[in-house]
ZADO-1210 file (C-alpha; in nm, 4 decimals, padded with zeros to 6 digits):
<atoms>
<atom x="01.2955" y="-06.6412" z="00.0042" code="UNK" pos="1"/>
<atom x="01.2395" y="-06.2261" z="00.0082" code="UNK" pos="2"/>
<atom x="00.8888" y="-06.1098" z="00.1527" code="UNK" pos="3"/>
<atom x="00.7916" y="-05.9586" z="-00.1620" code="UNK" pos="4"/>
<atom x="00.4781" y="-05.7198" z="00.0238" code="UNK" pos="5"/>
<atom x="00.7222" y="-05.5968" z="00.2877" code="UNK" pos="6"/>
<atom x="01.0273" y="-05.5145" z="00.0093" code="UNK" pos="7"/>
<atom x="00.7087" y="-05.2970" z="-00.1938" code="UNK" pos="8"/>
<atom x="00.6134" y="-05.1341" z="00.1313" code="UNK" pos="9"/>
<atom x="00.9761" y="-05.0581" z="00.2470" code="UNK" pos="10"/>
<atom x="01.0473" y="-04.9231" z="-00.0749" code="UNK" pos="11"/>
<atom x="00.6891" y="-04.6850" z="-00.1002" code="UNK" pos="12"/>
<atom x="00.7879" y="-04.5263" z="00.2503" code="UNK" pos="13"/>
<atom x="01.1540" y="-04.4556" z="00.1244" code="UNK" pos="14"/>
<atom x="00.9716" y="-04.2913" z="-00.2355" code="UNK" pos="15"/>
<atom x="00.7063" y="-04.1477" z="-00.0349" code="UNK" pos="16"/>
<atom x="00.9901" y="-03.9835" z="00.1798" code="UNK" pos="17"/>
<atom x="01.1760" y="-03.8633" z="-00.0876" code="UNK" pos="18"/>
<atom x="00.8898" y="-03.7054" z="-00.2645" code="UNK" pos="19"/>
<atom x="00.8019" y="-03.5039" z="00.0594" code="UNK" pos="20"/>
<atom x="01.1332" y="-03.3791" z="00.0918" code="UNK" pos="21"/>
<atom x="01.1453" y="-03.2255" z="-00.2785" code="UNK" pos="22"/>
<atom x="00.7840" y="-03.0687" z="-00.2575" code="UNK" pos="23"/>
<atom x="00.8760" y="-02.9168" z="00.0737" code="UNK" pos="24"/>
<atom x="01.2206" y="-02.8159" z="-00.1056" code="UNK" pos="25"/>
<atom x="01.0396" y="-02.7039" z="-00.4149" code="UNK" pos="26"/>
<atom x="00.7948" y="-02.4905" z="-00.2031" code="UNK" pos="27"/>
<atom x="01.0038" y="-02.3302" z="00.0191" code="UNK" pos="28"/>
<atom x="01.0047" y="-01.9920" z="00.1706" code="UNK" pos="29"/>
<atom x="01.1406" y="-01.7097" z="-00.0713" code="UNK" pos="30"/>
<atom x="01.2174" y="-01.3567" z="00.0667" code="UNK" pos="31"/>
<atom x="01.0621" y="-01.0558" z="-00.1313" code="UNK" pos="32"/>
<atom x="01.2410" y="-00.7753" z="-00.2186" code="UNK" pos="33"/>
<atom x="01.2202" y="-00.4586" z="-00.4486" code="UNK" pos="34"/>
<atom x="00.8221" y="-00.4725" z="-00.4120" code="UNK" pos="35"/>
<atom x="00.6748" y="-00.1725" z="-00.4195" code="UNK" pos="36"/>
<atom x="00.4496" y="-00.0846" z="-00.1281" code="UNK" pos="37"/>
<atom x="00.0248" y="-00.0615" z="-00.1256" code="UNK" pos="38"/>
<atom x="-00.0323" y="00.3318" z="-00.0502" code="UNK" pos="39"/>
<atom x="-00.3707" y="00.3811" z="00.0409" code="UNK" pos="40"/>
<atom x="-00.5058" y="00.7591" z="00.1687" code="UNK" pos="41"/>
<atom x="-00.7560" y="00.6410" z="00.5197" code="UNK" pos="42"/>
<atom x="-00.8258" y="00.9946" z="00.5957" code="UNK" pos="43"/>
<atom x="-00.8311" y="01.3575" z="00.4181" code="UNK" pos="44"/>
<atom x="-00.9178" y="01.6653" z="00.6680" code="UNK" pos="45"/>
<atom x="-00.9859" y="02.0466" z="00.5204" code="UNK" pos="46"/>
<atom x="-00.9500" y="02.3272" z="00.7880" code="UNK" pos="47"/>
<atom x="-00.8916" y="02.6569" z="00.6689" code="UNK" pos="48"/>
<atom x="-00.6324" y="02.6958" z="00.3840" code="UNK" pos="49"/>
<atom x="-00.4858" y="02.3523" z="00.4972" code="UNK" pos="50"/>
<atom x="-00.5558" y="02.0080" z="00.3776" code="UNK" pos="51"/>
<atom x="-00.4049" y="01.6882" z="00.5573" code="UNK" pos="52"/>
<atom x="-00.3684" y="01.4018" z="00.4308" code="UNK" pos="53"/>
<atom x="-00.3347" y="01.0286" z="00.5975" code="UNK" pos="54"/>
<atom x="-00.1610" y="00.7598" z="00.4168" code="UNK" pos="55"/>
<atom x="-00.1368" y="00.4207" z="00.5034" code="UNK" pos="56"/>
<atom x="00.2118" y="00.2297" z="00.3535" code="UNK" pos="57"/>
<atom x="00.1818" y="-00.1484" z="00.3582" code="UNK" pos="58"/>
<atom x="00.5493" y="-00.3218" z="00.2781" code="UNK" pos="59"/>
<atom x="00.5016" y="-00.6280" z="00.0651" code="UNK" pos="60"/>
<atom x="00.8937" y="-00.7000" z="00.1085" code="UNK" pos="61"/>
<atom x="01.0259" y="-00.9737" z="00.3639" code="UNK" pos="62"/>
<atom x="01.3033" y="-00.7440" z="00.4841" code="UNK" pos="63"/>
<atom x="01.2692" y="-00.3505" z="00.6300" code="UNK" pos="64"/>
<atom x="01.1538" y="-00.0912" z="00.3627" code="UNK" pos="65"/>
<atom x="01.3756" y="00.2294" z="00.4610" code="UNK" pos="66"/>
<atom x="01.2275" y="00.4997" z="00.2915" code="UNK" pos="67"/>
<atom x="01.3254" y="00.8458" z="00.2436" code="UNK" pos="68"/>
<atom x="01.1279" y="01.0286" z="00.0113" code="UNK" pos="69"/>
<atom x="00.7518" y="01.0714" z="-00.1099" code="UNK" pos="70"/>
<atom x="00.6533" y="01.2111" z="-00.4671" code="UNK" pos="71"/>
<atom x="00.2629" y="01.1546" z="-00.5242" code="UNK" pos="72"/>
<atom x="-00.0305" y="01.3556" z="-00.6876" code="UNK" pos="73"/>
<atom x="-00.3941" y="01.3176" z="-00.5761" code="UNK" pos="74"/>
<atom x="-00.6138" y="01.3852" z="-00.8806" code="UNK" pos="75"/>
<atom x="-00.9624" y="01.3795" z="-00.9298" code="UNK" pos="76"/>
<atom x="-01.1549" y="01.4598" z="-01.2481" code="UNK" pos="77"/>
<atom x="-01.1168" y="01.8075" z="-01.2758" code="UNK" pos="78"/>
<atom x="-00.7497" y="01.7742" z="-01.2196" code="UNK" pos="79"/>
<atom x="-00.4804" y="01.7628" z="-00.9720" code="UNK" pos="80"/>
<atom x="-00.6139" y="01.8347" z="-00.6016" code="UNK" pos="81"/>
<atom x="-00.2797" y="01.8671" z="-00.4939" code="UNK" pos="82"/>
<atom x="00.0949" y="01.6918" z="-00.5016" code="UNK" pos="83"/>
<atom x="00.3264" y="01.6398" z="-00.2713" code="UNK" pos="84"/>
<atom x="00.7367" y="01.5725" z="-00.3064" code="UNK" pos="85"/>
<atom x="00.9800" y="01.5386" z="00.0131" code="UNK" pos="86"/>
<atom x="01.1356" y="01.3625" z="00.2957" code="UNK" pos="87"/>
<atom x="01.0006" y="01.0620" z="00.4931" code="UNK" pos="88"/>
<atom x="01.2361" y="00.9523" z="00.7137" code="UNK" pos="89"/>
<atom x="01.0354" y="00.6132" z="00.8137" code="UNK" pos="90"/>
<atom x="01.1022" y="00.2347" z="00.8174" code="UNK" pos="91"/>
<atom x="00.8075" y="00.0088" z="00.7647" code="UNK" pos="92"/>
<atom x="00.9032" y="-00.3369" z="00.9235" code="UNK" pos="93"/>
<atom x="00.8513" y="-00.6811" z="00.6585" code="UNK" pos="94"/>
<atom x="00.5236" y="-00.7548" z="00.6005" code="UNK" pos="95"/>
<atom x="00.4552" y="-00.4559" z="00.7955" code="UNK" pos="96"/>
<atom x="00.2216" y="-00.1292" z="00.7738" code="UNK" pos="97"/>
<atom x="00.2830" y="00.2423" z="00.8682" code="UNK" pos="98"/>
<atom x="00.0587" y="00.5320" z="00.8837" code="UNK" pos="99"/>
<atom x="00.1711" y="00.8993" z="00.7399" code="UNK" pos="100"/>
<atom x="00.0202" y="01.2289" z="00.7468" code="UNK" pos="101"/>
<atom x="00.1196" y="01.5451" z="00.5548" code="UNK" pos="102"/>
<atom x="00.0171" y="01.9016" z="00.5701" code="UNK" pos="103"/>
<atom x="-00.0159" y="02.0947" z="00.2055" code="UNK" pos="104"/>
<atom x="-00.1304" y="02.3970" z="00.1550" code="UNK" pos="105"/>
<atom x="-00.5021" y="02.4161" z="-00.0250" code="UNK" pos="106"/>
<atom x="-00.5902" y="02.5942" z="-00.3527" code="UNK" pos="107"/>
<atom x="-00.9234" y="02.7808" z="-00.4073" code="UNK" pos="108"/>
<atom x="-01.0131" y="02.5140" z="-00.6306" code="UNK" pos="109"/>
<atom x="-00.9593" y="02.2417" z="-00.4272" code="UNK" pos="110"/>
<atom x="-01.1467" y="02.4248" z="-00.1280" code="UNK" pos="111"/>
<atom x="-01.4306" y="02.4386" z="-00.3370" code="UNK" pos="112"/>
<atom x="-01.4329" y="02.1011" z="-00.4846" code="UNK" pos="113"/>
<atom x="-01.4476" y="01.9399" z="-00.1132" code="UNK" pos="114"/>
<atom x="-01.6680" y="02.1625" z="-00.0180" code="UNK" pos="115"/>
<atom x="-01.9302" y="02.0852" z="-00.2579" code="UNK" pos="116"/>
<atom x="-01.8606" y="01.7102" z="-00.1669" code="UNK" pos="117"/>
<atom x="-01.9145" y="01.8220" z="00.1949" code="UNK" pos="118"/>
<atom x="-02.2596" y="02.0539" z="00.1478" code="UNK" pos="119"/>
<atom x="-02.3692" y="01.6773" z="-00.0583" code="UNK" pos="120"/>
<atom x="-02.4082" y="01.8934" z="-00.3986" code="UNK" pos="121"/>
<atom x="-02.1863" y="01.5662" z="-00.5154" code="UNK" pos="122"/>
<atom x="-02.1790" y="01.2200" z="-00.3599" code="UNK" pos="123"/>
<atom x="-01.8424" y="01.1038" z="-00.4182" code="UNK" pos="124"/>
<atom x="-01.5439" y="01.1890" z="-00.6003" code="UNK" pos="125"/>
<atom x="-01.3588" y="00.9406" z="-00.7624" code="UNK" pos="126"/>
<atom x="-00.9750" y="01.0140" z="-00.7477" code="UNK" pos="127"/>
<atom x="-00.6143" y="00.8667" z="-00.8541" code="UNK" pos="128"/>
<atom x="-00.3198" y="00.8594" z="-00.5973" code="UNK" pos="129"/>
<atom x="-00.0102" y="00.8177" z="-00.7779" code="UNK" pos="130"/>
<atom x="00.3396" y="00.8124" z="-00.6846" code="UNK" pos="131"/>
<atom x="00.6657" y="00.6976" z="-00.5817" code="UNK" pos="132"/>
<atom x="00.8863" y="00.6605" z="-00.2849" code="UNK" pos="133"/>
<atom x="01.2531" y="00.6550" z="-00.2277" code="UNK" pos="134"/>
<atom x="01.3807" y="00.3533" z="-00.0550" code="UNK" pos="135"/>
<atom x="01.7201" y="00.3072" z="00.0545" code="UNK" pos="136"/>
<atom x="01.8411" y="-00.0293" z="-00.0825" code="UNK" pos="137"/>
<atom x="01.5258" y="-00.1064" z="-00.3657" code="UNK" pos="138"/>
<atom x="01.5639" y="00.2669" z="-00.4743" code="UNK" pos="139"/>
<atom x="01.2028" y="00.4166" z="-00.6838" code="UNK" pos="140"/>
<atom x="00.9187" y="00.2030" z="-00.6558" code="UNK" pos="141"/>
<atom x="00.6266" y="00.3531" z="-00.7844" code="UNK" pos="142"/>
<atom x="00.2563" y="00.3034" z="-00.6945" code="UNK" pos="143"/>
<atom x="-00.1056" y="00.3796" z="-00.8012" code="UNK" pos="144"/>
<atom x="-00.4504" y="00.3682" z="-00.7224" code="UNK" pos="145"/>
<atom x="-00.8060" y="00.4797" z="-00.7928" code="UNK" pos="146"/>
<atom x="-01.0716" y="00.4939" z="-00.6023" code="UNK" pos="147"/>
<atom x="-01.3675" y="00.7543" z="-00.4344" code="UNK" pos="148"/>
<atom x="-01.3628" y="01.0357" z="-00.1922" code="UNK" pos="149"/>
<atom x="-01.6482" y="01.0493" z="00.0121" code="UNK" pos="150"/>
<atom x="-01.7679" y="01.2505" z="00.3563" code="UNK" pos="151"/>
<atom x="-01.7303" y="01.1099" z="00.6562" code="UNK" pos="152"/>
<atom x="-02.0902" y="01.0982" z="00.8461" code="UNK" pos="153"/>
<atom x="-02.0731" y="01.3636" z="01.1597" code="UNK" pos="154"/>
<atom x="-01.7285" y="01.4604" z="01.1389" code="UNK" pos="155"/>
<atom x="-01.7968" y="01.8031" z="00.9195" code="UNK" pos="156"/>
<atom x="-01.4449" y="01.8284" z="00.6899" code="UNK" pos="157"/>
<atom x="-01.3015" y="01.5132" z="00.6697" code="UNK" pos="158"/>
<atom x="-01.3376" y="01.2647" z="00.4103" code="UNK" pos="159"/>
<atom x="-01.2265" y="00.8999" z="00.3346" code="UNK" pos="160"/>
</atoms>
């Protein structure tokens, strides 16, 4: 005679088994690749006729984003503030984030638009960073984003 609750409970472990193994199967890990990375500018400085400009490059991919070049304009309302096209030379590590800076020359009208911003005749500036980067195997991946320009309280010139 079979042990019918013993057969139903052998057979619920072996189907409960089974059913684990596809989900975790199913749900496995998948490498990213060919994602374009977050760009976000954390600091802008005006000192003279110079601005600089701090970007922060997150890489979505699961393997190393070799870059190589940088095109991007930062426009505001008025227009472009400035743009910006050449070399990078810099690997951001999976999952990883790098910081860049870059030195461009300022125009009058851009000297006077953050310094208006700076004297608190405006209190923000909303902007667009747009752009695109050279990688070495994913090739142009382009990114974008909006947000504001604002002073940064008792440090006369910069701006976040």
């Amino acid at each position: 005679m079979t042990n019918w609750p013993l057969t139903i409970r052998k057979f619920s472990a072996v189907m409960l088994a089974i059913a684990a193994l596809m989900l975790n199967t199913a749900c496995g890990t998948k490498i990213i690749r060919g994602a374009a990375p977050i760009v976000r500018m954390t600091n802008l400085s005006h000192t003279g006729d110079t601005i600089t400009l701090q970007l922060s490059m997150r890489n979505l991919n699961g393997v190393v984003l070799d870059i190589r070049t940088i095109d991007f304009s930062l426009s505001v309302e008025d227009g472009e503030l400035f743009t910006y096209q050449g070399p990078v030379e810099t690997n951001i590590v999976a999952n990883g984030t790098e910081t860049w800076t870059v030195e461009v020359e300022e125009s009058q009208s851009s000297k006077q638009l953050l310094d208006k911003l700076l004297d608190g005749d405006i209190k923000s500036l909303p902007y667009s960073l747009e752009g695109s980067i050279t990688a070495v195997d994913e090739g142009k991946l382009r990114f974008s984003y909006e947000g504001h320009i604002y002073p940064v309280p008792g440090r006369p010139g910069h701006f976040r």
